[in-house]
N, C-alpha and C positions, 0 to 999 in steps of 0.2 A: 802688565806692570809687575815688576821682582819684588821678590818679600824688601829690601831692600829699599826698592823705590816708595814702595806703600809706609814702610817706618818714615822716610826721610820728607811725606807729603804729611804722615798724621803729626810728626814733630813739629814742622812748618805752620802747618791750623793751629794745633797750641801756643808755641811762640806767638803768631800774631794775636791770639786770640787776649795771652798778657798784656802784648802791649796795650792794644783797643784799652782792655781796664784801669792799665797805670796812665793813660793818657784822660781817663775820665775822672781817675780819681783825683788828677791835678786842676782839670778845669777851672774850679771855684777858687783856687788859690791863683792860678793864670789871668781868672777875670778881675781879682782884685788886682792885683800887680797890672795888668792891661791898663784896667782905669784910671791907678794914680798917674801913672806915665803920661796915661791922654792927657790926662788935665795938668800936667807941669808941662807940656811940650806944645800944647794949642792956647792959645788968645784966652784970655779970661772970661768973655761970651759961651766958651764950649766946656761941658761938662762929663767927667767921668761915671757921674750916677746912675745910670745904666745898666753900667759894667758890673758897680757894687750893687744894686738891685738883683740883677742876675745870679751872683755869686749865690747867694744862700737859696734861693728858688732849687737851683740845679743840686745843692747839697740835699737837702730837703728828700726827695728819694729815693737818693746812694748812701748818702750817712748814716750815721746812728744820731742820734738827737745830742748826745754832745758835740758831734763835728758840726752840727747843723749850726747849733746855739754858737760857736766857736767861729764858727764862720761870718755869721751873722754882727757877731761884735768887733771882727777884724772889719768889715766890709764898712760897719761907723766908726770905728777908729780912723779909718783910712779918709773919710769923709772928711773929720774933724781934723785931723793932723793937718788935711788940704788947705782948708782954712783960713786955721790959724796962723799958716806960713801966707796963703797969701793976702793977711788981717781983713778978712771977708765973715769973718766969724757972728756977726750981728748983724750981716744984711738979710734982707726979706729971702734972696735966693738962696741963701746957706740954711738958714731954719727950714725953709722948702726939702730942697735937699735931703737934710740930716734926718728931717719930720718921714719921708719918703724910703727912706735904708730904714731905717726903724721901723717902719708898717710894713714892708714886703718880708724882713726879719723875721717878726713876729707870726707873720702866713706862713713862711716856710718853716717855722716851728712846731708850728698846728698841722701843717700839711705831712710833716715829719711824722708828729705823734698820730692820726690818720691811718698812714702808710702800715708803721709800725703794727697797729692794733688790726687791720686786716692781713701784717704776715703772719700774727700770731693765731688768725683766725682760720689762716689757710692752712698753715701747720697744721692747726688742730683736725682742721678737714681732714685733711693729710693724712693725718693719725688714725681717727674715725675708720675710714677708706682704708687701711693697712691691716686694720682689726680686722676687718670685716673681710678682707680678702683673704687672711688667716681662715677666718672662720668656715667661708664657706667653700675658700676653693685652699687647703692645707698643704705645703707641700710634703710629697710623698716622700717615703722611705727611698736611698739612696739606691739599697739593694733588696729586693723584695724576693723571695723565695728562692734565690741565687739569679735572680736578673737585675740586672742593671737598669734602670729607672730616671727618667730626668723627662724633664718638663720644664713649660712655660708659657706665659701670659702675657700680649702687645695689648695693649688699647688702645684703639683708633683713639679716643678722644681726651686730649693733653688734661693731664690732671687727676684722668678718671683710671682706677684699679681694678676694678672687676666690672660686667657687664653681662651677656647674655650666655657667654661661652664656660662649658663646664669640662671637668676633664675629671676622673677617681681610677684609683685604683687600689687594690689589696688581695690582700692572701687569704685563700676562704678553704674550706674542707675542700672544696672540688678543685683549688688550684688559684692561680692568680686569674684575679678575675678585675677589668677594666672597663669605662665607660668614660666615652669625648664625646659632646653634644655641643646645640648652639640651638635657644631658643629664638624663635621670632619675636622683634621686637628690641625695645629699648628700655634707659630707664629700670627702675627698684620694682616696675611688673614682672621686668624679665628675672631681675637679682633674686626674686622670690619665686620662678618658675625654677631657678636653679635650683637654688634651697630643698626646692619640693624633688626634685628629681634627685638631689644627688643623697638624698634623706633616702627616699624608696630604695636605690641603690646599693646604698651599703647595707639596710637592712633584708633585703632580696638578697642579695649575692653571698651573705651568708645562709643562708636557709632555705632558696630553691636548690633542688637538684639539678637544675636543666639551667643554661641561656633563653632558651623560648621562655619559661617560666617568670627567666628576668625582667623579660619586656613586657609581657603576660602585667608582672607588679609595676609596671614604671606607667604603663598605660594606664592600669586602676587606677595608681595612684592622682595622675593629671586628669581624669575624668571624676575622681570624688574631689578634687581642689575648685575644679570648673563649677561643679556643680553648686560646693557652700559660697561660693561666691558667687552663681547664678550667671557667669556667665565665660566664655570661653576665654575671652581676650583677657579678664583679671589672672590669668596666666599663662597670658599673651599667645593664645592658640594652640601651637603644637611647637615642638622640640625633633629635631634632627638629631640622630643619635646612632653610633655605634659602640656596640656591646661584645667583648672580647671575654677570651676565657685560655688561660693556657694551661692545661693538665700538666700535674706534678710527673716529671722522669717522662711524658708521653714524646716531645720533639716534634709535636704538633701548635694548633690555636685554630680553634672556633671563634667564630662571627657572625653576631644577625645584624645587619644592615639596614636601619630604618630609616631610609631616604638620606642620608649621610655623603660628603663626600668619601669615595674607593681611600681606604688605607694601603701602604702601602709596604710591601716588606725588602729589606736590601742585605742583601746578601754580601759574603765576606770576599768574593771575589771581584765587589762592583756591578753583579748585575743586582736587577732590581724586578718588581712584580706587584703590578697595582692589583690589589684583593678587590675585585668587583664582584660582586653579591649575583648569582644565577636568577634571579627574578627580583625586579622593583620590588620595595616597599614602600609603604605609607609611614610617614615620619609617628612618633608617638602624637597622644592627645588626638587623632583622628578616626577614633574606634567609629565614632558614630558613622563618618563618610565611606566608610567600607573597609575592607581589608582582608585577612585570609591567615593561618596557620603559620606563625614566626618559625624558621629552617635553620639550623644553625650552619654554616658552611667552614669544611675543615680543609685545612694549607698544611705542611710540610713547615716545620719552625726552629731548621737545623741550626747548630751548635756557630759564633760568628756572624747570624744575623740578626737584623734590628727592625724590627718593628714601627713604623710612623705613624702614630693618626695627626688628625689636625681640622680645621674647622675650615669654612668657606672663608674667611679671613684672608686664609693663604693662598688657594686657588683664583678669586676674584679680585688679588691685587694687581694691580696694571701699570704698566708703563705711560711716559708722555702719550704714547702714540696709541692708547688702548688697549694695548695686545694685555690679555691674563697672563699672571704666572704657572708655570706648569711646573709642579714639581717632580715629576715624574722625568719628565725632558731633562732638569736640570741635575735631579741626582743620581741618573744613570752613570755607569761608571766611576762612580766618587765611593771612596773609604772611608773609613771614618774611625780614630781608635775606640768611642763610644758616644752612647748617644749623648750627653753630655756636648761634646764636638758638633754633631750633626745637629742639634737643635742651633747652635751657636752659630755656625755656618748657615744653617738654614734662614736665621733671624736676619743675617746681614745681607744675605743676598736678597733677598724680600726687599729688605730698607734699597740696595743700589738701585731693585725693578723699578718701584716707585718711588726714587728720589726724595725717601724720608716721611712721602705722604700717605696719609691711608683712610680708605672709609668702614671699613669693619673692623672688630675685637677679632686677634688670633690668639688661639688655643694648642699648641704644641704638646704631643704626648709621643713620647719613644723610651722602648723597652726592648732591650738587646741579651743575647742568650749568647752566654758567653763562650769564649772556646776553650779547649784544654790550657791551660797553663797562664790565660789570659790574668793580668792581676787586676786586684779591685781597682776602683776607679772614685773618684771625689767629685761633685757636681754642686753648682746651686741653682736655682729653682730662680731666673731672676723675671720681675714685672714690671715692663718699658714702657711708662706712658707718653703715648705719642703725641708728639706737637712742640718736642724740646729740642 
């Protein structure tokens, strides 16, 4: 489908999606108008009350409590007007009636004020959740030591803003130095496995000399957290993690690989080059179960290409039919004028694999080295909570 055709379908979803809403927001005024009608056009035995019963229920909430209440006293006006025209005004079935509009009124008032006080409670959720995803996952500098930088955050789970998956990066004496992880697990065990990792992190990565070193601190660290809390899973076991480093003026990047999915690097002519690590490692937080001497492994990180990490989030998303996405398959041969773009691209085509759904948090990190004459670039840092 033509750039073209894709404007003229996502016009089409909004259009309808207006109408859908202007078609609701008239309802309650359609169910009043419906009712009087019924009952001047049918037998005196049949009643409109129903209709006016419904009316404020359905405002109740879509409104704000003035349309509700407003609603609500058109719906016994229109009761009462009935009536009195057809001088039924003091029989048993009209105080019925009117008694009847007036009690469901009153629910949908309450139901109103209810609604209200739990938007204002999820907001504030909302808020909570925004802070705190400032706090622990920041976004990064636009342009970090002359690279280009952009990032971003999906959460599987509608509503929710951060979760297991970490991503830092900054400028340290040895150069820009980066880490994208995904603890195991769920839940404020993992939010706090974060914390602890991307705490060690920054403060490591200014002050080792080495990337082995890096890991070297990010393992102590998850192994004295396990420990004051007496046990492994209060920080939720162990963390998958790759750890970057890209020397100042070098044209290279190191990498220790701890059980992590392969980054990935693309180049300015379209091809691309998954960074797989020369011998497995053991994720962090598994010193105890074995492991061996962190190796840092060096790539070529010429001028024009970009960098991807990313979390299993993005690899383990799947289609109807199960198949993983591969993003390696898919960004082969693709441009990009920066990562900025290529995160962007990358988030939507994830969403068309799996049709909007998803069972893991993804972590997006791309840093692009830029080329002669290339201009700066503008990004934001945006976080999709899925389920909308």
């Amino acid at each position: 489908m033509g750039r073209q055709g894709r404007s003229e379908r996502a016009f089409g979803a909004v259009a309808r999606s207006t109408v859908v809403r202007r078609l609701i927001k008239m309802l309650p005024s359609a169910l009043i108008v419906l009712g009087f009608l019924f009952d001047v056009l049918t037998p005196p035995s049949f009643t409109g009350s129903p209709f006016f019963s419904a009316a404020p229920l359905i405002a109740a909430p879509l409104f704000t409590l003035r349309a509700t209440v407003l609603t609500g006293i058109a719906a016994t006006l229109a009761v009462v007007v009935l009536h009195v025209f057809n001088g039924t005004t003091w029989k048993v079935e009209a105080m019925t009636e009117l008694a009847t509009v007036l009690t469901v009124s009153g629910l949908a008032t309450l139901i109103n004020l209810v609604v209200r006080r739990g938007t204002e409670q999820l907001a504030s959720a909302r808020g909570i959740a925004e802070a705190a995803q400032r706090a622990v996952l920041p976004t990064p500098a636009e342009r970090i030591a002359g690279l280009h930088v952009a990032a971003s955050y999906e959460a599987a789970q509608a509503d929710a803003f951060i979760g297991g998956d970490l991503y830092a990066v900054q400028d340290t004496p040895y150069g820009v130095r980066l880490a994208v992880g995904d603890v195991r697990g769920k839940g404020l065990g993992a939010v706090e496995a974060v914390a602890v990792v991307l705490g060690a992190f920054r403060e490591a990565a200014e002050s080792e000399p080495s990337l082995e070193a890096v890991a070297q601190r990010l393992e102590r660290a998850l192994a004295r957290e396990g420990n004051r809390r007496d046990s492994l899973d209060a920080v939720e076991g162990f963390t998958t993690c790759v750890l970057g480093e890209i020397p100042p003026g070098a044209g290279l990047l190191r990498l220790v690989n701890r059980g992590h999915p392969e980054p990935l690097l693309l180049f300015a002519d379209g091809a691309l080059e998954v960074l797989a690590p020369a011998e497995p490692a053991l994720p962090l937080g598994l010193g105890d179960v074995g492991g061996w001497p962190d190796r840092a492994q060096e790539w070529p990180f010429p001028a024009g290409a970009t960098l991807l990490l990313y979390t299993d989030g993005l690899t383990e998303a799947r289609d109807v039919s199960g198949a993983f996405y591969d993003p390696a398959a898919r960004l082969l041969g693709r441009v990009f004028p920066g990562p900025d773009e290529l995160l962007g691209a990358l988030g939507s085509d994830v969403r068309r694999h799996t049709g909007g759904a998803a069972t893991d948090d993804m972590a997006l990190l791309a840093l692009a080295r830029p080329a002669a004459g290339q201009p700066d670039r503008r990004r934001t840092v945006p976080v999709v909570p899925r389920g909308d």
